[in-house]
C-alpha positions as CSV (number, residue, x, y, z in Angstrom):
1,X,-5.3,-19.4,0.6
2,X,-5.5,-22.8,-0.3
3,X,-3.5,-25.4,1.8
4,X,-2.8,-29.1,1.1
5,X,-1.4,-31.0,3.8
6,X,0.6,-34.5,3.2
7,X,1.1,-37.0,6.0
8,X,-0.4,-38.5,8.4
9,X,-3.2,-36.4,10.8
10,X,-2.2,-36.6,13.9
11,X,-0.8,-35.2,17.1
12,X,1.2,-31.8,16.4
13,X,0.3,-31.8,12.6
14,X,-3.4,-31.0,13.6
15,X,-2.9,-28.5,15.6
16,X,-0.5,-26.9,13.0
17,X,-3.9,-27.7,10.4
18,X,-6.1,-25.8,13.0
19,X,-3.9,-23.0,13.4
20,X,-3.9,-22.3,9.8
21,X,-7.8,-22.8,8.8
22,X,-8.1,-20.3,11.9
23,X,-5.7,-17.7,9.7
24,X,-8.1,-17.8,7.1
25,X,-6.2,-21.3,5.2
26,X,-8.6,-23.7,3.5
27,X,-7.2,-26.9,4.0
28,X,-7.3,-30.1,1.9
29,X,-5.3,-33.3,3.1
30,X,-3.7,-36.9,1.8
31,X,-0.8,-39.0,3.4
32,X,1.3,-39.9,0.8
33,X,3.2,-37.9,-2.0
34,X,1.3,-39.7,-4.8
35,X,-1.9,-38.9,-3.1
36,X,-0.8,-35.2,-3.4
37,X,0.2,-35.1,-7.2
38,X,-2.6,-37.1,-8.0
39,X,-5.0,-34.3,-6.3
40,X,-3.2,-31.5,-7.9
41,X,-3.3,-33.3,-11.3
42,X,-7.1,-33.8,-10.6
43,X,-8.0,-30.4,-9.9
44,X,-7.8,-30.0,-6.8
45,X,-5.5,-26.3,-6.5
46,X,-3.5,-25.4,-3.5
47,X,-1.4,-22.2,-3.1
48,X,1.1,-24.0,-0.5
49,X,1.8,-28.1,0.5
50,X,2.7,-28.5,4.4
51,X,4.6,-31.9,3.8
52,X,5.6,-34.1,6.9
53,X,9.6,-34.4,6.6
54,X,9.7,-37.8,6.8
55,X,7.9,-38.2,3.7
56,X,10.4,-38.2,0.2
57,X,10.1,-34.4,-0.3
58,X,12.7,-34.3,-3.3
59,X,10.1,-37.3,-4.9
60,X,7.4,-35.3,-4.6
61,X,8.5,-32.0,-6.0
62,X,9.9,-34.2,-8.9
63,X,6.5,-35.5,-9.6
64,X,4.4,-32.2,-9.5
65,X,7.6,-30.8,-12.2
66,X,6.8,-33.5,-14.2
67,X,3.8,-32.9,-14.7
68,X,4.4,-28.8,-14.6
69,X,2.7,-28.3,-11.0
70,X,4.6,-25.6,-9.1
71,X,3.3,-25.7,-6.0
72,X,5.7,-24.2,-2.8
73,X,6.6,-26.7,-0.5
74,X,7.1,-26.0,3.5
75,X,8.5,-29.1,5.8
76,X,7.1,-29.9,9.1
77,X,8.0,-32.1,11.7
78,X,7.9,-33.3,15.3
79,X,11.4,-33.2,17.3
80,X,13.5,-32.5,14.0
81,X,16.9,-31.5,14.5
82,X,18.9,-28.8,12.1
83,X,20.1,-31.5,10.1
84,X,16.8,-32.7,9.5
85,X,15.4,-29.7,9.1
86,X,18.6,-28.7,6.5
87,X,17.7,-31.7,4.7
88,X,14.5,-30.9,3.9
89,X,15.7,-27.4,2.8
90,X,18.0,-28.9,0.4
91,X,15.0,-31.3,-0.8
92,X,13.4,-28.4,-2.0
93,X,11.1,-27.1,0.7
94,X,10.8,-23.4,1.5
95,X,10.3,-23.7,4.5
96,X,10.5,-25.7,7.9
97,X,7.9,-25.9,10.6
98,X,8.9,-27.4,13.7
99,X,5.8,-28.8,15.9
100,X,4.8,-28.3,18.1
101,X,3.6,-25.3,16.5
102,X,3.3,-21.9,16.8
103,X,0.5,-19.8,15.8
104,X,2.5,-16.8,14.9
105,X,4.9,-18.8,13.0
106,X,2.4,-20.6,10.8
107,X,0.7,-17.5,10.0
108,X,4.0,-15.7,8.7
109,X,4.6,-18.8,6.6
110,X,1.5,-18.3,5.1
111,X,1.6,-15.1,4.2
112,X,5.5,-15.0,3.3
113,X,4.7,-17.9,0.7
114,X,1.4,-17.2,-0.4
115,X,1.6,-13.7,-0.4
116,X,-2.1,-13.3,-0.9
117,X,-2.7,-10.3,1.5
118,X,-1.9,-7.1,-0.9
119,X,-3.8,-4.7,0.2
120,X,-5.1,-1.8,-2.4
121,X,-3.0,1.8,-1.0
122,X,-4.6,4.3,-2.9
123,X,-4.4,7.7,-1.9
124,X,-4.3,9.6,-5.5
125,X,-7.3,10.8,-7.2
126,X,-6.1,9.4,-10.4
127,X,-5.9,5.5,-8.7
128,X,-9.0,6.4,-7.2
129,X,-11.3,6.8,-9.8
130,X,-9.8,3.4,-11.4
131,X,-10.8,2.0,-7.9
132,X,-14.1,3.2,-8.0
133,X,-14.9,1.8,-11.4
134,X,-13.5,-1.5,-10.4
135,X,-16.3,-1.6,-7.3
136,X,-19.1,-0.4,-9.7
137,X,-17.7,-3.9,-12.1
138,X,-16.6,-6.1,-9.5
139,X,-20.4,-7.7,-8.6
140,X,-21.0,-8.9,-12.4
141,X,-19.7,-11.8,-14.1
142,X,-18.0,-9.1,-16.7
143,X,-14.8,-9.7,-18.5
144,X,-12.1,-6.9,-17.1
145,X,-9.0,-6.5,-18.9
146,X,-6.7,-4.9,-16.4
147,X,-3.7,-2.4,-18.8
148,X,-1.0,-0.4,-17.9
149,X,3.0,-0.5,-17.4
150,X,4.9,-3.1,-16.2
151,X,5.1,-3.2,-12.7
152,X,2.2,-0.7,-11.8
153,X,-0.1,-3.6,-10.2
154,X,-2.6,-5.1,-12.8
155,X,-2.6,-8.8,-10.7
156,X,-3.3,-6.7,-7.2
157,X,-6.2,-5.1,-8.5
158,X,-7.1,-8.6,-10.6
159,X,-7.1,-10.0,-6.8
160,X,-8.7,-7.2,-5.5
161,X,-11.5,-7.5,-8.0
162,X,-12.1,-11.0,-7.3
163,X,-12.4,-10.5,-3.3
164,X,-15.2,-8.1,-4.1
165,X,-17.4,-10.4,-6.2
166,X,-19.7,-12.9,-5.9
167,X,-16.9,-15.5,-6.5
168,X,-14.4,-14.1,-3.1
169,X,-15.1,-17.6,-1.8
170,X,-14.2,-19.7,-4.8
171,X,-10.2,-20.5,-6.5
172,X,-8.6,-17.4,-7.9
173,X,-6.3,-18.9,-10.4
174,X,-3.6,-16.8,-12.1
175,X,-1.7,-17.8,-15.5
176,X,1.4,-16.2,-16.6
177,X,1.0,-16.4,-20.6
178,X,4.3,-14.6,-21.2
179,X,6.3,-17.2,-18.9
180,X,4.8,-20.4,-20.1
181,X,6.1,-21.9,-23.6
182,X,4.3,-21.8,-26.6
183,X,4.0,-25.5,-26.9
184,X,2.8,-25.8,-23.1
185,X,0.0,-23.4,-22.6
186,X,-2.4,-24.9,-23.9
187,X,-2.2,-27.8,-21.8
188,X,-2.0,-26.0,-19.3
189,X,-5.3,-23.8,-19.4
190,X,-7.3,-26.5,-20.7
191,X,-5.9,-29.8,-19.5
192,X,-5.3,-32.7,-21.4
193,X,-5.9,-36.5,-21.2
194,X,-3.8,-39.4,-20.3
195,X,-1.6,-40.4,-23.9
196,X,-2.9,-37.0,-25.5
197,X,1.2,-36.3,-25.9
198,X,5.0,-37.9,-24.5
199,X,4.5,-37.3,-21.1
200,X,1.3,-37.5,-20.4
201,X,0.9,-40.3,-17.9
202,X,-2.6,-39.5,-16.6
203,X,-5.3,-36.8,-17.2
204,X,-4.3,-33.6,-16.0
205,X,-6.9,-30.9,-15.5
206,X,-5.7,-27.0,-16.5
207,X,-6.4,-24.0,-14.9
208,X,-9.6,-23.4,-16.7
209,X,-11.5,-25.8,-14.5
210,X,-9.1,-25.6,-11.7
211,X,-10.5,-22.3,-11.6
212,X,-14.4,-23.6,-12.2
213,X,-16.6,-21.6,-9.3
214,X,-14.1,-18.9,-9.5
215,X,-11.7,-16.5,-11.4
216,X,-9.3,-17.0,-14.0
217,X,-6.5,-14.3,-14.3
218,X,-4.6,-14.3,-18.1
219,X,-2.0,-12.2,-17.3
220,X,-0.2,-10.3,-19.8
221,X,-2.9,-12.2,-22.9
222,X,-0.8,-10.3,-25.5
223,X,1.9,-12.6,-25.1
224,X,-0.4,-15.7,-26.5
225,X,-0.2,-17.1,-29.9
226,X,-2.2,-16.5,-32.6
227,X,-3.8,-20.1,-32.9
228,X,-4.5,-20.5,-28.9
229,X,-5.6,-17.3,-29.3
230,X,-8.9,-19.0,-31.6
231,X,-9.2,-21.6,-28.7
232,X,-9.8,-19.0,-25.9
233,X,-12.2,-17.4,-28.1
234,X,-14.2,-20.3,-27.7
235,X,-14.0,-20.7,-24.1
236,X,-14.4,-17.3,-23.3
237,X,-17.9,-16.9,-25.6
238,X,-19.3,-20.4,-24.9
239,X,-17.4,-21.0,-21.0
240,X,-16.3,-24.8,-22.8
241,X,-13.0,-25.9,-23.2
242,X,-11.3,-28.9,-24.9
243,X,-8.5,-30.9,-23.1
244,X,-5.7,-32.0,-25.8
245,X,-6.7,-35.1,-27.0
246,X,-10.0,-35.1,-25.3
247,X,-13.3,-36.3,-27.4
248,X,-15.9,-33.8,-25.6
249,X,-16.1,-30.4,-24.1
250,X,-16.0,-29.9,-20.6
251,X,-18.3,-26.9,-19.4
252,X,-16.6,-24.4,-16.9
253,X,-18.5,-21.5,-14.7
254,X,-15.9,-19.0,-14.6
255,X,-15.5,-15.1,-14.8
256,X,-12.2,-13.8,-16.6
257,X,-9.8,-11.0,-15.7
258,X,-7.0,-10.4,-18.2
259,X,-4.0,-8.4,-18.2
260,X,-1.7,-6.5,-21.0
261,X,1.3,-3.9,-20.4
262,X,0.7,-3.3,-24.3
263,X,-1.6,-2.0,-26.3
264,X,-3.9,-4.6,-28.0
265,X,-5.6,-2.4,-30.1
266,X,-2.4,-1.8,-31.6
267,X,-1.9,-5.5,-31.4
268,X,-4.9,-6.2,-33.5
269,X,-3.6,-3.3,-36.1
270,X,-0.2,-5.2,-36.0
271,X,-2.0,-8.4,-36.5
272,X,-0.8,-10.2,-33.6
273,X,-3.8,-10.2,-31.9
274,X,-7.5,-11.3,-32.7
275,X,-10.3,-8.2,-32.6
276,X,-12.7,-10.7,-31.4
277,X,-10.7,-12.1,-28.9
278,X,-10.4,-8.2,-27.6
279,X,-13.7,-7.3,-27.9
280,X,-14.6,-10.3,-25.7
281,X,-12.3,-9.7,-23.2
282,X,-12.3,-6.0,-22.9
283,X,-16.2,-5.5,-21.9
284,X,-15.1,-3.3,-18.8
285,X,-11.2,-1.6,-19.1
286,X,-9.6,-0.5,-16.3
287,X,-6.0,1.0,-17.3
288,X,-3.5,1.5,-14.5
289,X,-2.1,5.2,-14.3
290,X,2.0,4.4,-14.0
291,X,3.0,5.9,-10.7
292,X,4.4,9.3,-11.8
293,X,1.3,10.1,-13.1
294,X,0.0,9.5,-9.4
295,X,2.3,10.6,-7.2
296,X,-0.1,11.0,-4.6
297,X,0.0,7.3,-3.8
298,X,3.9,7.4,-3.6
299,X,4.8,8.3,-0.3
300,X,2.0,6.3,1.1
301,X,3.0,3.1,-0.6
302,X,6.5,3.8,0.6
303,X,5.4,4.1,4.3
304,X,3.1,0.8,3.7
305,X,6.9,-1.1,2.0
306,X,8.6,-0.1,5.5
307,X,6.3,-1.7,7.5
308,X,5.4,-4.6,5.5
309,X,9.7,-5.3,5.2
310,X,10.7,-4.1,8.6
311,X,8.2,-6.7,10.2
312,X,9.5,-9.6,7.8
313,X,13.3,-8.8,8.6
314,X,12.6,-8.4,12.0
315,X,14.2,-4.8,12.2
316,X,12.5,-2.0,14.1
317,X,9.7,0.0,11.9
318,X,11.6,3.5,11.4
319,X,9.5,6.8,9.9
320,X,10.8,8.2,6.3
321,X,12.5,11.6,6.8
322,X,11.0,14.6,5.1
323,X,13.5,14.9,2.5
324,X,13.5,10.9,1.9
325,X,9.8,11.8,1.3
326,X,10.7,14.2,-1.1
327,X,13.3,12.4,-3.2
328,X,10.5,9.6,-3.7
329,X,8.0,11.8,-4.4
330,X,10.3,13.6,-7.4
331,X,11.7,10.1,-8.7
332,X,10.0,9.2,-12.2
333,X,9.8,5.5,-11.2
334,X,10.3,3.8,-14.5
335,X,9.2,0.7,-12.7
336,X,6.6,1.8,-11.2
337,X,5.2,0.0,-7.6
338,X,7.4,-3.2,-8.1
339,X,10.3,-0.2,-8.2
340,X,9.3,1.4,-5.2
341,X,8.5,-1.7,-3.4
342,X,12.0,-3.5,-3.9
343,X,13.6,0.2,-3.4
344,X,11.5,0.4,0.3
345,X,12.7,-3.2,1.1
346,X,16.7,-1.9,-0.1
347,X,16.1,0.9,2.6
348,X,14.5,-0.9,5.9
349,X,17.9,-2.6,5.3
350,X,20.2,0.1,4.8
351,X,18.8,2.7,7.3
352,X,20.5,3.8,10.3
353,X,19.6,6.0,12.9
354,X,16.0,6.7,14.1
355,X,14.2,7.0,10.6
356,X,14.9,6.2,7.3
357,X,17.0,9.0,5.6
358,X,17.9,9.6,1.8
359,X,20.7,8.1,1.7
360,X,18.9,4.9,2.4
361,X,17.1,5.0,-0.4
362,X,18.8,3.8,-3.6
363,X,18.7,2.9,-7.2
364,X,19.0,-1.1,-8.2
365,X,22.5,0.4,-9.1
366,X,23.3,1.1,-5.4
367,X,23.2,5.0,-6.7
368,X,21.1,7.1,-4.1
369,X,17.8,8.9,-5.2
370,X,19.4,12.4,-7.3
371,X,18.0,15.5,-5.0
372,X,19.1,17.9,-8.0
373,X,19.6,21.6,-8.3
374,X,15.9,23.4,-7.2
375,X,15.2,24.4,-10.8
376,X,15.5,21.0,-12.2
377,X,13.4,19.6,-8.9
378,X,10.9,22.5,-9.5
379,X,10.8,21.0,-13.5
380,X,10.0,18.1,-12.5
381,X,6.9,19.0,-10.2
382,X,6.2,21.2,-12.8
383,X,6.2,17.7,-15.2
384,X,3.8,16.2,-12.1
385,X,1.6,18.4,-12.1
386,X,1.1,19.0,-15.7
387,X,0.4,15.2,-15.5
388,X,-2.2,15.8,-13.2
389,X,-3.7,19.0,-13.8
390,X,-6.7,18.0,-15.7
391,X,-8.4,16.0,-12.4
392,X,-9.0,19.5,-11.0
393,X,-11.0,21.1,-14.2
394,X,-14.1,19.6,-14.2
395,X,-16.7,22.3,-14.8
396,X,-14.4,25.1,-16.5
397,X,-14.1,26.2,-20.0
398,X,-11.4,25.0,-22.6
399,X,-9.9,28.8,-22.2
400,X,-10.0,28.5,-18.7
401,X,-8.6,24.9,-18.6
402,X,-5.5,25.9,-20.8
403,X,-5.0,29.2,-18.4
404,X,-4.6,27.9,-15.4
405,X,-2.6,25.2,-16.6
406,X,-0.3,27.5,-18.4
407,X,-0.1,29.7,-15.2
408,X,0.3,26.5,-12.4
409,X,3.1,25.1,-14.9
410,X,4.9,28.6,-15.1
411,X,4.3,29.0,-11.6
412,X,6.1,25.5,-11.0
413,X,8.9,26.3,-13.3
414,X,10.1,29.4,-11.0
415,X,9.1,31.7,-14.2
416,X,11.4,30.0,-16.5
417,X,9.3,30.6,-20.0
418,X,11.3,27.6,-21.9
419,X,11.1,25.0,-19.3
420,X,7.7,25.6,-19.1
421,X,7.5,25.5,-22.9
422,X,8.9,22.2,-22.9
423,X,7.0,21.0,-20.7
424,X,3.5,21.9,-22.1
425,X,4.5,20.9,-25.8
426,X,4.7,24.5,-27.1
427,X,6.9,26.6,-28.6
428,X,8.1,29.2,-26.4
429,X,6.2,31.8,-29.1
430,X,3.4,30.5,-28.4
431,X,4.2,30.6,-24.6
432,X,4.7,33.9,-24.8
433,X,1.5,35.4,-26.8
434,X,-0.7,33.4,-24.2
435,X,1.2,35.2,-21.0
436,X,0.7,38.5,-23.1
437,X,-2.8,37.9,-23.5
438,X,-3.3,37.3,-19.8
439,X,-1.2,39.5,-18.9
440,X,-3.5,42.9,-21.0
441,X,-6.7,40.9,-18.8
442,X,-4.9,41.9,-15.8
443,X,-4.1,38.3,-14.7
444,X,-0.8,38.1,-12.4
445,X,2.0,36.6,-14.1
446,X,4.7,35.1,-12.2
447,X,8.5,36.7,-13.2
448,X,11.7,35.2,-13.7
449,X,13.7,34.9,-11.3
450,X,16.7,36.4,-13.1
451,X,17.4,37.7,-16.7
452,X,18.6,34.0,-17.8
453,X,15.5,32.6,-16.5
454,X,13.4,34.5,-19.0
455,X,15.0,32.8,-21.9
């Protein structure tokens, strides 16, 4: 994590400066608010500004907005009283830091603000094998583009990539394509020069050498237009970029991650997105199973939520009950982690009692996770497993494949013949010469549970 401090060095403000390098912060520092947006305009990245209160803290956020820096502010300060410590809240800081400080307390700032310390849970063979590829890349200088729904954790593994190369030491810098207008993007990846546009009151360098040494995250690239799209060509082949209204390039040493929760070859089909530009950017792919196609990771990520929200609501860590466990485990989870996560948070909060029960754990709706009847629940695994099934047939035959599967998804279904149908994508015709044919083999076939059942 990258700090900037603004103020004067001394007394308490050092030892809050020493205290953070020693949790892992690496710290820049200037003493006045210009200082600061002239740094950040010149390059010089930080994740989080620790600003002395009596500085103008409203002047200095206006400045870096100005000039589109959005860079979290905390307030910090020697003998300040609440008001003080309100005002500089209502300035715009995030946070206040009274000093003398405290170790503990700088280090949850931090982390709160930065966030920077998202651990990969992985427990499903499915997120496992994506894993391992993205060790077996992670050394090179290879372009990675990172797919898969909304919400499943392409920038978590874009950071996790970046820790494991030969760059962990060097920026990480992350672009959100999709939130940054049209007319503003380009500035901001490649910088522009003082008068290049209204506005421009001094050279301001973009992400692409911000990030120079390190890694540069596009995330969601399908969202960029079609004629930026020509100028990232360029940078990514040649690593040289253009500021607006610069007269020569400006070389960059960078590697690129980029992320898409849609499908670019389908982009390029649609003509919305350049082949080249894919083919440059797509050297190594590493798509993002959505979490009901690994529900082996559910439970665990859930138990990881509780701890991570209980400790930053300052509640006492509770255990999930079994049937919570189940509930989560049967839940589709349209939203993926970013669902689960914000549903976890939802229920360190709600929970009474010595664990965290079912009823704790609800929709965005305030609706409580749907147990349903056993032979929808038993559908639904049935629906999981089918997912799944094909991790555990390496080494069989076809035949054998389509058995097994057949039987494990019959097998889930209780014996119900059309639910299993539907779920396999077959008619229940079909369904039923395959079970005859096993059955003449002498293979066990599991019944119905009742005459309705058999369907």
């Amino acid at each position: 994590m990258r700090l900037l401090v603004v103020g004067q060095l001394n007394g308490q403000l050092a030892s809050a400066v020493k205290m953070a390098m020693s949790a892992g912060a690496k710290v820049g520092h200037v003493e006045t608010i210009e200082a600061a947006t002239h740094a950040l305009r010149a390059g010089q990245g930080a994740d989080l500004l620790m600003v002395d209160y009596h500085l103008d803290i409203a002047a200095l956020i206006a400045a870096n907005e100005a000039e589109r820096i959005r860079v979290p502010v905390v307030a910090c300060g020697v003998g300040a009283d609440p008001q003080q410590a309100a005002d500089a809240i209502r300035a715009g800081a995030k946070e206040f830091i009274p000093l003398p400080p405290d170790a503990a307390l700088i280090a949850a700032v931090l982390a709160a603000v930065a966030d920077d310390n998202r651990p990969m849970v992985v427990r499903d063979p499915a997120m496992q094998a994506v894993m391992t590829l993205a060790d077996q890349v992670a050394g090179s200088d290879a372009s990675i583009l990172i797919t898969g729904e909304s919400g499943v954790g392409k920038e978590v593994v874009a950071r996790y990539v970046h820790q494991k190369s030969r760059r962990a030491t060097r920026p990480f810098i992350s672009v959100n394509c999709a939130a940054i207008p049209e007319n503003l993007l380009e500035s901001e990846l490649f910088g522009h020069e003082k008068g290049a546009f209204t506005g421009a009151v001094a050279r301001r360098i973009g992400k692409f050498e911000e990030a120079n040494g390190g890694t540069l995250l596009l995330d969601e690239i399908s969202e960029m237009d079609g004629r930026l799209q020509a100028k990232l060509l360029r940078a990514v082949q040649e690593r040289e970029i253009d500021r607006v209204g610069g007269t020569k390039p400006v070389r960059v040493d960078i590697r690129i991650l980029a992320t898409s929760n849609r499908d670019l070859a389908q982009a390029v089909r649609d003509g919305t997105f350049r082949e080249d530009l894919l083919y440059r950017l797509n050297v190594v792919n590493l798509r993002l199973p959505p979490l009901r196609e690994r529900p082996g990771d559910v439970v665990a990520l859930a138990e990881f939520f509780v701890k991570k929200y209980a400790a930053a609501n300052g509640v006492p860590e509770r255990s999930l009950s079994a049937e919570a466990k189940r509930r989560l485990a049967a839940h589709r989870w349209p939203g993926n982690v970013r669902e689960l996560e914000n549903a976890m948070h939802r229920a360190v909060l709600l929970a009474v009692g010595h664990e965290i029960d079912e009823a704790a754990v609800r929709l965005p709706d305030g609706q409580p996770l749907s147990g349903g009847d056993p032979l929808a629940r038993a559908a639904q695994a049935a629906s999981l497993a089918a997912e799944t099934a094909t991790r555990a047939y390496v080494g069989q035959t076809v035949a054998e494949m389509e058995q097994q599967l057949i039987l494990d998804t019959l097998s889930h279904c209780l014996g119900n013949r059309t639910h299993a149908a539907n779920i396999l994508g077959i008619s229940i015709r079909t369904l039923r010469n395959k079970l005859k044919e096993y059955a003449d083999a002498g293979v066990a076939i599991t019944p119905p549970q009742s005459a309705a059942n058999a369907a």
